[in-house]
C-alpha positions as CSV (number, residue, x, y, z in Angstrom):
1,X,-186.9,60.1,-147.4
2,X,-190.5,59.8,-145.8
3,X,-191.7,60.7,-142.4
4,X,-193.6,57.8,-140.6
5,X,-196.0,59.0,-137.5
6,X,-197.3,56.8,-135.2
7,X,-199.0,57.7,-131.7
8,X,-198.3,56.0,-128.8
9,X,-199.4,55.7,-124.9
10,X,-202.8,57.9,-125.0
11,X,-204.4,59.8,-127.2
12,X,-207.4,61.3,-125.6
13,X,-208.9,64.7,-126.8
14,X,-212.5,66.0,-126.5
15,X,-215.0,64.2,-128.9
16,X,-217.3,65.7,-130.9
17,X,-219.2,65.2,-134.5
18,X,-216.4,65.8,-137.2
19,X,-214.1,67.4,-134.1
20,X,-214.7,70.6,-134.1
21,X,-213.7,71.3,-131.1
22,X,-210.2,69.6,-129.9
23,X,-208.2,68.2,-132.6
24,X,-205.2,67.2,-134.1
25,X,-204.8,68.1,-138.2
26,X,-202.5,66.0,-139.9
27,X,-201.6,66.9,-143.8
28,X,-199.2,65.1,-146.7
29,X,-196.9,68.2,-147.2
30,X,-195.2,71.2,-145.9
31,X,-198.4,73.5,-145.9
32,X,-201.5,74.1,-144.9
33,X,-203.3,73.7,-147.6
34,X,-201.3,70.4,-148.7
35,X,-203.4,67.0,-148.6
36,X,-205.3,66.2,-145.2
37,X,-204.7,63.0,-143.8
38,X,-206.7,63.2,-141.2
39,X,-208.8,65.6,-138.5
40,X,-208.4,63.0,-135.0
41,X,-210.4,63.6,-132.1
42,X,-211.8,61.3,-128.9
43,X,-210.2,58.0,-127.3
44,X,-209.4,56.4,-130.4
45,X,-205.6,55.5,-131.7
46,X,-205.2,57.1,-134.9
47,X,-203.5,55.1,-137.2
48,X,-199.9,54.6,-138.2
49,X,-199.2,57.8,-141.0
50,X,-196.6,57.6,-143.7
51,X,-196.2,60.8,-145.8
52,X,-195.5,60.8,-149.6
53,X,-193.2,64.0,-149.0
54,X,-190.7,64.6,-146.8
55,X,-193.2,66.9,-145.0
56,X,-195.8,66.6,-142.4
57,X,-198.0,69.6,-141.5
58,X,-199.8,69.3,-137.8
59,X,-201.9,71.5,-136.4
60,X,-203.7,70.5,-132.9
61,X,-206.5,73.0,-132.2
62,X,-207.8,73.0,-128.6
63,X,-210.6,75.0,-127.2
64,X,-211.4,76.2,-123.7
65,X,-214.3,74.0,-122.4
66,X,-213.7,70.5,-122.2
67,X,-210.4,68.7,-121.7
68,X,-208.4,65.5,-122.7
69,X,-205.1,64.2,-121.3
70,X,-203.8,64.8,-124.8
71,X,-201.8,62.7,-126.7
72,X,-198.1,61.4,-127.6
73,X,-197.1,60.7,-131.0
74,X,-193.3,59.8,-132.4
75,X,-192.2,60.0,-135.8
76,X,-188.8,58.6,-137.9
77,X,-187.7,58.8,-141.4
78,X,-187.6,56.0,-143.6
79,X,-186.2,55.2,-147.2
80,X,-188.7,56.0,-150.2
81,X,-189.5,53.4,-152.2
82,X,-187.5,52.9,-155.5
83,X,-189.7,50.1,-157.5
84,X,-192.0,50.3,-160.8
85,X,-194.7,53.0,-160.6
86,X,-193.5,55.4,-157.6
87,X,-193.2,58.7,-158.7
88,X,-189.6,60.9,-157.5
89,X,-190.3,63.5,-155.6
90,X,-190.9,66.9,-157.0
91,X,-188.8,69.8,-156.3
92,X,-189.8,72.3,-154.6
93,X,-191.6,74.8,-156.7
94,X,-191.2,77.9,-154.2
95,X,-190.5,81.4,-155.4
96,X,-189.2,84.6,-152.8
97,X,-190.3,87.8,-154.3
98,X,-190.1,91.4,-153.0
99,X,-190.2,94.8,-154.6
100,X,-193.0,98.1,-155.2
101,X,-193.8,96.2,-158.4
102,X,-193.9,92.7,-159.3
103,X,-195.0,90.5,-162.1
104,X,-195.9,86.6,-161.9
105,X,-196.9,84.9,-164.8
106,X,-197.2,81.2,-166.0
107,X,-194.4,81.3,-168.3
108,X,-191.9,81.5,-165.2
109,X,-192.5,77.8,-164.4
110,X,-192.3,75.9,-168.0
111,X,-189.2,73.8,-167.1
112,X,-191.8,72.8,-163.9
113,X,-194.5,72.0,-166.5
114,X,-192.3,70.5,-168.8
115,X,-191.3,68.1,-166.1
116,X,-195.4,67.6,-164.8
117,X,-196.1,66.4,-167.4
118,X,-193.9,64.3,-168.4
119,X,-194.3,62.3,-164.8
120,X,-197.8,62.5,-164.9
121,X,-197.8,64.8,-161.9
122,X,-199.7,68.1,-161.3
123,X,-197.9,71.3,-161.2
124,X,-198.1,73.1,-157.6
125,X,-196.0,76.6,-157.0
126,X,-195.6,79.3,-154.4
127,X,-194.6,82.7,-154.5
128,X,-194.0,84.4,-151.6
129,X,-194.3,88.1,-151.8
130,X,-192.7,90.5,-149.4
131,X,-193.3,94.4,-149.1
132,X,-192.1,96.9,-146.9
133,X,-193.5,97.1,-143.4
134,X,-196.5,99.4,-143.1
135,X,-197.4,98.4,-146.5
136,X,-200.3,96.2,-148.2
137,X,-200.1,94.0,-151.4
138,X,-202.3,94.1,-154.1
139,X,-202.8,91.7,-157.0
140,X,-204.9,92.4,-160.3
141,X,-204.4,89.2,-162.5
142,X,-204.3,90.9,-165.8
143,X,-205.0,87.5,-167.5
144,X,-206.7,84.2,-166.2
145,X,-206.8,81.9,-168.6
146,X,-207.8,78.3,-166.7
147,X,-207.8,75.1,-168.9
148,X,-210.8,73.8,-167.3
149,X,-212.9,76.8,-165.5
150,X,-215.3,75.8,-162.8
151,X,-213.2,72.8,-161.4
152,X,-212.2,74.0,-158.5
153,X,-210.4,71.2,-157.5
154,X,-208.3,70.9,-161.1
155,X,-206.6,74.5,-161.4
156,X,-207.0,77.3,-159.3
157,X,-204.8,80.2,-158.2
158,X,-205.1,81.0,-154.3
159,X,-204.1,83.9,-152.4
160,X,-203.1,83.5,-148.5
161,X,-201.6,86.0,-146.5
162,X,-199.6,85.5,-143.4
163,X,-200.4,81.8,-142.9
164,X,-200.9,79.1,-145.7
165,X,-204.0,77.1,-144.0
166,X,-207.2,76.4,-145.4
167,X,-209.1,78.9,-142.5
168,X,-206.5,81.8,-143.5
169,X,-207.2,82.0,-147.2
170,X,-208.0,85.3,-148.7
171,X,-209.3,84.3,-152.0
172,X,-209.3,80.9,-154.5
173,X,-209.8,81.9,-158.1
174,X,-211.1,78.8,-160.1
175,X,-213.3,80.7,-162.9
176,X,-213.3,82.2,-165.9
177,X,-212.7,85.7,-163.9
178,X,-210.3,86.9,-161.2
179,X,-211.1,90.3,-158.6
180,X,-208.6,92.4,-158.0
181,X,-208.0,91.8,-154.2
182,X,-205.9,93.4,-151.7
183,X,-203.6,91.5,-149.2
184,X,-203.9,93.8,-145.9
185,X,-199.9,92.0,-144.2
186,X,-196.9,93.1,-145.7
187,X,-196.7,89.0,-146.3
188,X,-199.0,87.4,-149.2
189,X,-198.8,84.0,-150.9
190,X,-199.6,83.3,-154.2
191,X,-200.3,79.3,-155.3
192,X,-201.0,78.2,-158.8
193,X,-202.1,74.5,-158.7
194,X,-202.8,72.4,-161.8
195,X,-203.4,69.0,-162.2
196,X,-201.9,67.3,-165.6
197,X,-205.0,67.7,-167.9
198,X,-204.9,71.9,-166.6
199,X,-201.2,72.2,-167.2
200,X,-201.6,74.7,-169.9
201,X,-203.6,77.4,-167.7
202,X,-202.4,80.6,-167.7
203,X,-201.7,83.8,-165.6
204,X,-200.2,86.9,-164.9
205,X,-200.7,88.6,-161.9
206,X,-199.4,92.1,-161.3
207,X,-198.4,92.9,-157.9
208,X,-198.1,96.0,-156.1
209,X,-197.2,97.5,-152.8
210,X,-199.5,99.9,-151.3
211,X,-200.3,102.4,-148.5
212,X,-202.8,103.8,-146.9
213,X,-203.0,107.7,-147.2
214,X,-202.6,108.7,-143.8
215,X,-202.6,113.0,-144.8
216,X,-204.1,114.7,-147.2
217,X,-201.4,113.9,-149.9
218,X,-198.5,111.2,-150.0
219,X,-195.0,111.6,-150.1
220,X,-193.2,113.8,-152.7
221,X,-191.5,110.4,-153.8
222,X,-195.6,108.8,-154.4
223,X,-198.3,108.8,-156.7
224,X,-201.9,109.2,-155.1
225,X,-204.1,106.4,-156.5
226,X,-206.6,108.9,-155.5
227,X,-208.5,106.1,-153.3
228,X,-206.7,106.9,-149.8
229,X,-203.7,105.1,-151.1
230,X,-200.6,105.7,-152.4
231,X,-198.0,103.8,-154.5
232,X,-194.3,104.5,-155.7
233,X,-193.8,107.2,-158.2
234,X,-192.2,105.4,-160.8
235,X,-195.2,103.2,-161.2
236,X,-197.3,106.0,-163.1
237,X,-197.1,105.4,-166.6
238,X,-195.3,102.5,-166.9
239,X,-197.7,100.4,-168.5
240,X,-198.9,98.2,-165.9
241,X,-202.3,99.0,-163.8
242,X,-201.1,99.8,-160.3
243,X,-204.0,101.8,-159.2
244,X,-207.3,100.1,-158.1
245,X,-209.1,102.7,-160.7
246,X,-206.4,102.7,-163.1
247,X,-205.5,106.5,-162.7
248,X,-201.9,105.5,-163.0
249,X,-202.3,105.2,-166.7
250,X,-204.8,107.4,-167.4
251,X,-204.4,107.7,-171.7
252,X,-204.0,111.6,-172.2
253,X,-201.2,111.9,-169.1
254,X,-199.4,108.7,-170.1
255,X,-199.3,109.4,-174.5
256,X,-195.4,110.1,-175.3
257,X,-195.4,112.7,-178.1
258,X,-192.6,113.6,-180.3
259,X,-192.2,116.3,-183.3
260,X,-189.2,116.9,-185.3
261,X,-188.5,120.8,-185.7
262,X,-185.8,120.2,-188.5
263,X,-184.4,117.3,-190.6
264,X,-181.7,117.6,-192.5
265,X,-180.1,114.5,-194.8
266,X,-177.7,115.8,-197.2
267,X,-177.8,113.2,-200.3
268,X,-175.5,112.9,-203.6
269,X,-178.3,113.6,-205.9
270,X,-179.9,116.8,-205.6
271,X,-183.2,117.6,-206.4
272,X,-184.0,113.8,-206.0
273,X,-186.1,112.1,-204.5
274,X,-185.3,109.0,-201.8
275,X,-188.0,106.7,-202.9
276,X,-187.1,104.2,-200.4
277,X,-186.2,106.7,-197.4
278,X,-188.5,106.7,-194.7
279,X,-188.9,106.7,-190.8
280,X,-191.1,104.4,-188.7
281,X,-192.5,105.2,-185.7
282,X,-193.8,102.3,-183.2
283,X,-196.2,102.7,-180.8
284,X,-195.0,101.3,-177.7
285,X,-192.3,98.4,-177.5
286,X,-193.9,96.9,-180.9
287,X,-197.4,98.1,-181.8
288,X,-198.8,100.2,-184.5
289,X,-196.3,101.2,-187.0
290,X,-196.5,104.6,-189.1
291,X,-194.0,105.8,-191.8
292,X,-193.1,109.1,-193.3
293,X,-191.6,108.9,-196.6
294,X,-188.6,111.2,-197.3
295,X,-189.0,113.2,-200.6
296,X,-186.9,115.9,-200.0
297,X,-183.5,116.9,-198.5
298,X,-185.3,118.6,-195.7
299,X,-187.6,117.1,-194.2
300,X,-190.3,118.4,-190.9
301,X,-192.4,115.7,-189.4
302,X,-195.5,116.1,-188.1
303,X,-196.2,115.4,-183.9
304,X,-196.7,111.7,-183.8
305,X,-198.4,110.5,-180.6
306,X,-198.5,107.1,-179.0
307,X,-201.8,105.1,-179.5
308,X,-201.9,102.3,-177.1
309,X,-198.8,102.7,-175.2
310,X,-196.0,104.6,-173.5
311,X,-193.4,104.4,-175.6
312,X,-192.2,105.6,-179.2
313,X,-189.6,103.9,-181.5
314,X,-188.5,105.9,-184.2
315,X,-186.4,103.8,-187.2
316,X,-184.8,105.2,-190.3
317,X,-184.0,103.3,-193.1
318,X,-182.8,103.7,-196.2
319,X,-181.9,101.6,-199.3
320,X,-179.8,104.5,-200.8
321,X,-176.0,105.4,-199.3
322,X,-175.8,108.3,-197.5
């Protein structure tokens, strides 16, 4: 269905040059943001609106000097057209998130690209992102990969807080690089727009909640960004940069070591050695990989640190039965 607007009896708000003043906002969509139709001031009738969604956004701004009588509008659904060359309306691409940590990346929405471009249609999502109360959000968008950087109108990622209108928006990222920026509402809204040519931009965007350090430390169950803010505790060393100047993962205090104090493999064939014995070690969930060859039926390791990560893996294999 489609909504159909059409104004009726007066319509009389202040004029003035590209209404600034008193007007009425009209927009294709459920948001804000979403397609204007129109910004309507003075005597005149605007005309008769049909929508393309099943959403209209109004907004009717008023200020306090001079007045109108106002205006009277009435609206009714009606069927959407079926014939040759009318796209079917997209579904919804809306997204409820909530949590001390979150991660949004491109790669959630490939069924919704998948189906963009196959209608020809660009590819428009929200994520709404809820913290505790008291709290801020912060987003760091570890990559920003934009199919065409510069055109702003093409792909972008833009970050709203409370409200979703054009006047209310924190931040549009359109370039080559994206700020970390900090959402002061425990309410933020992320939307990733691309039209089809810009389909294969990509994103991630780490999220995190975070408060202001009201004392001299944070709570016992914290971690102290060490910028007068604080995040949860399980976020240090988990990979991910929660801290404004990274001190979450600060190299030395987030390496995992691991040393073997004794390693015994008893083996048919004493005196032997297992030429094809040996155990891996992988830096983080798969990184660098180093081996120790077994030559011996005891066998010490050496400490083995992580390099780039915060994880080890240690493998044994063997190509002889044990």
């Amino acid at each position: 269905m489609l909504l159909k607007l059409d104004f009726r009896d007066e319509f009389k708000l202040e004029d003035s040059p590209d209404c600034r003043f008193d007007f009425l906002e009209v927009r294709d969509g459920q948001y804000g943001y979403s397609n204007l139709l129109g910004n309507f001031c003075g005597t005149n009738f605007p005309p008769e609106i049909t929508s393309k969604t099943r959403y209209l956004w109004l907004r009717f701004h008023s200020d306090e000097n001079i007045e109108g009588k106002g205006f009277k509008a009435v609206w009714n659904t009606i069927p959407r057209p079926t014939y040759p060359g009318i796209p079917p309306e997209q579904e919804p691409c809306i997204f409820n998130i909530t949590g001390m940590e979150m991660i949004i990346h491109s790669d959630l929405v490939k069924d919704r690209k998948a189906q963009a471009e196959k209608e020809g249609l660009p590819l428009d999502c929200m994520w709404i992102i809820q913290v505790k109360e008291g709290w801020k959000i912060q987003l760091v968008l570890d990559v920003f990969v934009l199919k065409h950087p510069n055109e702003c109108e093409a792909n972008f990622v833009d970050i709203f807080a409370e409200k979703t209108d054009i006047s209310s928006r924190e931040k549009k990222f359109c370039g080559s690089i994206a700020d970390t920026i900090v959402v002061a509402k425990n309410t933020a809204h992320l939307r990733f727009y691309a039209e089809p040519k810009a389909l294969n931009s990509t994103f991630e965007a780490v999220v995190t909640a975070i408060r202001d350090k009201k004392k001299s430390t944070c709570r016992d169950d914290e971690y102290d960004c060490e910028d007068l803010t604080c995040i949860a505790a399980e976020l240090e060393c988990n990979g991910k940069v929660n801290c404004r100047f990274k001190w979450d993962e600060e190299d030395e205090k987030c390496k995992v070591s691991f040393s073997f104090v004794k390693f015994n493999i008893s083996v048919p064939w004493p005196n032997k050695t297992l030429s094809n014995s040996r155990i891996s070690t992988i830096s983080g969930n798969s990184g660098t990989s180093t081996s120790c060859i077994l030559s011996c039926i005891l066998f010490v390791c050496l400490l083995l640190l992580s390099t780039d990560f915060h994880r080890l893996l240690y493998r044994f294999s063997s190509s002889h039965k044990l």
